[in-house]
N, C-alpha and C positions, 0 to 999 in steps of 0.2 A: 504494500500500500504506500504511497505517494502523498506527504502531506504539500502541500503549498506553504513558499517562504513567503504570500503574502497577505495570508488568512489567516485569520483563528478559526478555532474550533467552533467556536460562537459567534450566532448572528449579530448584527448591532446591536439590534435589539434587544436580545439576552444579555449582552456585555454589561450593560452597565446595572442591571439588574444582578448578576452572576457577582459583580464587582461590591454590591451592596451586602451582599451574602456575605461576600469573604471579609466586608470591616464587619460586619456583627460578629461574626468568627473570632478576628483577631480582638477586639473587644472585651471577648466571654474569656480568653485566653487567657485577655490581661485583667481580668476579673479575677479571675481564680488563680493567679499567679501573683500578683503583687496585689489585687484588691482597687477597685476603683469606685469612685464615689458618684453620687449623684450626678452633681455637677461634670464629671470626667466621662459619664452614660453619655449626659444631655449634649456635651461637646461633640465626642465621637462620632454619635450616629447622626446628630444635625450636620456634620460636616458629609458626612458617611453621603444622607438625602440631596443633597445641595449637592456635592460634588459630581454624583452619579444621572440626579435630574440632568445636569448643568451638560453634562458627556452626552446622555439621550440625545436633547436637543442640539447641543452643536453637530452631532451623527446626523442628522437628520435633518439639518441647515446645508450642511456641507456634500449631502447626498452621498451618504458614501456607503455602500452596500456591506462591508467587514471593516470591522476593529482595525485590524491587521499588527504583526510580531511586535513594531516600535510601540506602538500605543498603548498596547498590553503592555511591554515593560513600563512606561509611565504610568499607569494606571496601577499596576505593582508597588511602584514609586510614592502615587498617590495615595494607594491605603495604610501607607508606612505612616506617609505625615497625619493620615487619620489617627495611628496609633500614638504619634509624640502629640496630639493635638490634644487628645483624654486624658495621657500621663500629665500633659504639665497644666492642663485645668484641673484634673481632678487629686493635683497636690499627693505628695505623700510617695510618689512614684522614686523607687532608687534613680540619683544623677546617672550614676554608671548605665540605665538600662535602657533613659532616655534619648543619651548620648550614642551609645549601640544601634539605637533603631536609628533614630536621624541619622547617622555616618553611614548607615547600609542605607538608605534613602540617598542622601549624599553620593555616594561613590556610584549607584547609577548611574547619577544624569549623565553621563558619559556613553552608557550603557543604550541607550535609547536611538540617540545618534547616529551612532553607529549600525546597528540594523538598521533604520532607518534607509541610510546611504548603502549599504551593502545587499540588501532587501532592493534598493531599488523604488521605495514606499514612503517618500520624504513627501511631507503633505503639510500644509498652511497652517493645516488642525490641529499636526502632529507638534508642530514647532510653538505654537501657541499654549497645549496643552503644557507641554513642556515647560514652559517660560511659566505659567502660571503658578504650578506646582511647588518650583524652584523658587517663587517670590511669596506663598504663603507660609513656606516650611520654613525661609527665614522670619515673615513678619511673627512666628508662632514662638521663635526661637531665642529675637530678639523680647517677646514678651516675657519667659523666662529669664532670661538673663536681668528685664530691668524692676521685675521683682525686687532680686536682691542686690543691684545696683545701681537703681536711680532711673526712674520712666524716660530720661532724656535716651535711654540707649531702644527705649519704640521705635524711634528717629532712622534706626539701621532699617526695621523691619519696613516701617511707614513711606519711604522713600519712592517705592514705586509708583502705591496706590496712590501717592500727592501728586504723581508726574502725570498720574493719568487725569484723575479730577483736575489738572490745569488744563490738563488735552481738551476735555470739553469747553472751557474759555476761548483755548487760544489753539485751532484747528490744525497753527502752522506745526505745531509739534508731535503731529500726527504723521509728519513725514517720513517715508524709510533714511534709514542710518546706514554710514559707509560702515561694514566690519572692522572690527576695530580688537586687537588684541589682546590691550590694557584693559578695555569695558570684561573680557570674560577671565582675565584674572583677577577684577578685584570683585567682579560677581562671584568665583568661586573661592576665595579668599574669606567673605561676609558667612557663607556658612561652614567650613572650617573652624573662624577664628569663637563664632557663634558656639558654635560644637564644646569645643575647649573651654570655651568659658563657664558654660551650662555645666561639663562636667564637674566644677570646682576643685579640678585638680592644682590651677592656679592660686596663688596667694593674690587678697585683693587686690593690691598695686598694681601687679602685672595683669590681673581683669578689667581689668580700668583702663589699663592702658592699651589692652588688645583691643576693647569697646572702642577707645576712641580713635586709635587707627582704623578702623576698620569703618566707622562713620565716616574720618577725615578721607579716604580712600575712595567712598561712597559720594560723597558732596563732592569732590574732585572728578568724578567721572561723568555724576551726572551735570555737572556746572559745563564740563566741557561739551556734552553731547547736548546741553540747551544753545550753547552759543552758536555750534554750529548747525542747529536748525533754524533760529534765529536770522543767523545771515544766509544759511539759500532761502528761507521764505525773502528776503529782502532782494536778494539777487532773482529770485522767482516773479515778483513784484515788480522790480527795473523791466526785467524781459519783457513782460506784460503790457506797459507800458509804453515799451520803443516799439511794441510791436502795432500796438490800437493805436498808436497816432497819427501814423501815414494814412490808416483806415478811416480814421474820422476828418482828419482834411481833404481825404480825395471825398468821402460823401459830400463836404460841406461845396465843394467845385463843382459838384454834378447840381 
């Protein structure tokens, strides 16, 4: 028998259904293993609903008849940070175990990609999911961390979801970006240094100080990737400009 490298076993439709299943799973797992509270139920499987609806429907926006190998692994990825998402709401969770999971989450996203491109199954949805996952597992991570060192270090986690709420003000920054080398070392640098710090294997000084690198590293990258959306929307604007004006002088001749 012959599987397809760019199927699952599962139709869309089951997918994110199948995927619902498997955080109530790891959930009940981490229930009877470390013990999880109300509050860490309430996180879990709201993320669990939300994230899974969220899959249905972009499947289903995107027309896309299977899952497919990349997705799965993100989707993988994604019931991980369901897992850190219950541990560090519903408190009480060993550092070591949540640090464990997030760092196998973590070392993924790499993972995804790369089927992905090798598969041949590199998709808009794929890239997106991705991106999304990667910025809630820090915003979840950076909420740990400013527990027990000061809400300013939300700021790491909050950085994207502000850049997007600006996107709807100001449309220019809706633009694609050149790739850029530094942007995905210091995005994977944010939840590394995140990681580390959450374990409290650090003495406070040096958590404080990995926090604030990794903010300053953060606000550095994305200051640079505003400015340069900034000036092609302006240089976008010029063009526009040299270009309608021959246009409206030759109407105003006719």
């Amino acid at each position: 028998m012959t599987i397809s490298t760019t199927t699952t076993t599962a139709s869309p439709a089951r997918a994110p259904l199948a995927g619902f299943v498997a955080q109530l799973l790891l959930l009940a797992t981490l229930a009877l293993t470390i013990g999880l509270s109300t509050w860490g139920w309430v996180a879990g499987v709201l993320y669990g609903a939300v994230l899974c609806g969220l899959l249905a429907l972009a499947l289903h926006r995107a027309a896309m008849t299977t899952l497919g190998w990349a997705n799965a692994v993100t989707f993988g990825r994604a019931i991980l940070t369901g897992g850190v998402t219950a541990m560090i709401a519903g408190s009480g969770a060993p550092d070591l175990l949540i640090v464990t999971v997030a760092g196998i989450a973590l070392a993924m996203d790499g993972v995804d990609g790369q089927v992905a491109r090798r598969t041949g199954t590199t998709t808009s949805l794929g890239a997106r999911f991705d991106m999304e996952i990667d910025a809630f597992l820090i915003l979840v991570l950076s909420l740990a961390a400013a527990a027990e060192y000061g809400w300013w270090a939300v700021a790491i986690g909050a950085f994207r979801y502000a850049f997007v709420a600006a996107s709807w003000a100001l449309p220019w920054l809706n633009a694609a970006l050149p790739p850029q080398f530094g942007r995905k070392v210091v995005a994977a640098q944010q939840g590394v240094m995140l990681a580390v710090v959450v374990s409290g294997l650090l003495p406070p000084v040096a958590a404080v100080a990995a926090l604030i690198i990794a903010l300053g590293s953060l606000t550095w990258s994305f200051g640079r990737d505003v400015a340069w959306l900034y000036q092609a929307s302006r240089v976008r604007e010029a063009a526009r400009s040299r270009w309608s004006a021959p246009r409206r002088e030759h109407a105003l001749a006719r």
